[in-house]
One Martini backbone bead per residue (centre of mass of N, CA, C, O) as a GRO file, in nm:
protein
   79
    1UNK     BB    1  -0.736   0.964  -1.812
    2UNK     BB    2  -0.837   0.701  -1.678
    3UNK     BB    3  -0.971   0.410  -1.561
    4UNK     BB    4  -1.019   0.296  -1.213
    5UNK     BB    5  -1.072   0.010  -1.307
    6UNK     BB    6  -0.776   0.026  -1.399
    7UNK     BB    7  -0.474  -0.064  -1.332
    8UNK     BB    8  -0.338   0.173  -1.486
    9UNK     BB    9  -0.409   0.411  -1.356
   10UNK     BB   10  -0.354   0.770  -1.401
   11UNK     BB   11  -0.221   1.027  -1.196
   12UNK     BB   12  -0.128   1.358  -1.254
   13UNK     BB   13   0.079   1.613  -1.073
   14UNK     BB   14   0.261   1.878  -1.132
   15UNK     BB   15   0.607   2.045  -1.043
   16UNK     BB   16   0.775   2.279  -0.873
   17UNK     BB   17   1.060   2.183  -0.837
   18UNK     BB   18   1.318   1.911  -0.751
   19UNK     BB   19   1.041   1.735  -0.642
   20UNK     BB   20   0.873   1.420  -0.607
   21UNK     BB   21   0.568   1.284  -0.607
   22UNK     BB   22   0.369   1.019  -0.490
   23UNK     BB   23   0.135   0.781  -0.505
   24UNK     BB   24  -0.085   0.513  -0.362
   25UNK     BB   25  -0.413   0.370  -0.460
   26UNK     BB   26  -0.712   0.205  -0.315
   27UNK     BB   27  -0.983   0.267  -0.498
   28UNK     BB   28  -1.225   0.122  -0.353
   29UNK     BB   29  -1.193   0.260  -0.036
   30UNK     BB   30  -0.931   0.524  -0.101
   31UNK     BB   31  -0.655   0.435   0.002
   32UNK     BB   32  -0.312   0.525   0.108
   33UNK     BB   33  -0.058   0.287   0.038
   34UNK     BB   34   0.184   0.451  -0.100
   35UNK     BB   35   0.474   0.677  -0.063
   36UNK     BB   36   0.717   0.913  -0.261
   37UNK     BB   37   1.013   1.039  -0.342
   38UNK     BB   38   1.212   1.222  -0.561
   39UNK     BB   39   1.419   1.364  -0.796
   40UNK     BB   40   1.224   1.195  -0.945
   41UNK     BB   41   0.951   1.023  -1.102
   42UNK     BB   42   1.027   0.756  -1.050
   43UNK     BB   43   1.169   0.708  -0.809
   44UNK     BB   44   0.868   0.856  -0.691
   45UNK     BB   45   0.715   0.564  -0.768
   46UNK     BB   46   0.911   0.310  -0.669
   47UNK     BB   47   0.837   0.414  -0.364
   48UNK     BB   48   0.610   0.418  -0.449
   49UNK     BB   49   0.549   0.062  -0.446
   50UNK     BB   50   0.708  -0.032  -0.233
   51UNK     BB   51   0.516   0.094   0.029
   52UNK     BB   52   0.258  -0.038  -0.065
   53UNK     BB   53   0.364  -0.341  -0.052
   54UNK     BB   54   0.427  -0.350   0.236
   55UNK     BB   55   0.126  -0.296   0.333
   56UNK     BB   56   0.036  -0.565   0.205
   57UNK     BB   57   0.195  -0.770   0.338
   58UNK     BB   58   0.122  -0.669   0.642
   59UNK     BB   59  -0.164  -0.725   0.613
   60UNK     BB   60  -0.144  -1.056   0.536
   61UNK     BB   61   0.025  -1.103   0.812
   62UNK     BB   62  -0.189  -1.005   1.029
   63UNK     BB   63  -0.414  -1.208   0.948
   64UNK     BB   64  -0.288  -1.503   0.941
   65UNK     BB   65  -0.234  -1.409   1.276
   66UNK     BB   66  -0.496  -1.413   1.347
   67UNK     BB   67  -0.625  -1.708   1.223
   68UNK     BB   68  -0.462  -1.848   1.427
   69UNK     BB   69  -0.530  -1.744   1.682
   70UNK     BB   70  -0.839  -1.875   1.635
   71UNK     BB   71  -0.724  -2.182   1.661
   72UNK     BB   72  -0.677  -2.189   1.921
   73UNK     BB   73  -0.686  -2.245   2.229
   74UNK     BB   74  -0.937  -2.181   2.503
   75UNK     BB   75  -0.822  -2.362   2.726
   76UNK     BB   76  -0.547  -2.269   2.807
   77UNK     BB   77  -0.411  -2.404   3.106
   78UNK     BB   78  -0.609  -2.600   3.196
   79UNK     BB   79  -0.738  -2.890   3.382
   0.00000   0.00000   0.00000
């Protein structure tokens, strides 16, 4: 096992029967942001990585329409 301050850390654990499964932690706060299954461990690698990606651009783009949304006038409808 690597150092998890390191982008590469990897942690596996064996599986037994046909399905494998992935997951990618955010390891700062601990949280697991993307999860894939599949026949290998590539594709459910591939999967939890896709997954993960979706989470973290959902997540800015979020925030940016967050500071839009605090820059709008809040006088707005009066006169």
């Amino acid at each position: 096992m690597s150092d998890p301050q390191n982008n590469e850390y990897s942690k596996r654990t064996e599986t037994i029967g046909g399905r494998y499964c992935a997951r990618v932690d955010n390891v700062d706060p601990g949280a697991i942001i993307g999860r894939g299954q599949g026949a290998t461990r590539a594709e459910a690698e591939q999967q939890a990585i896709e997954s993960a990606a979706l989470t973290l651009n959902l997540r800015d783009a979020s925030q940016a329409m967050r500071r839009s949304a605090e820059l709008l006038p809040t006088n707005r409808g009066t006169k």
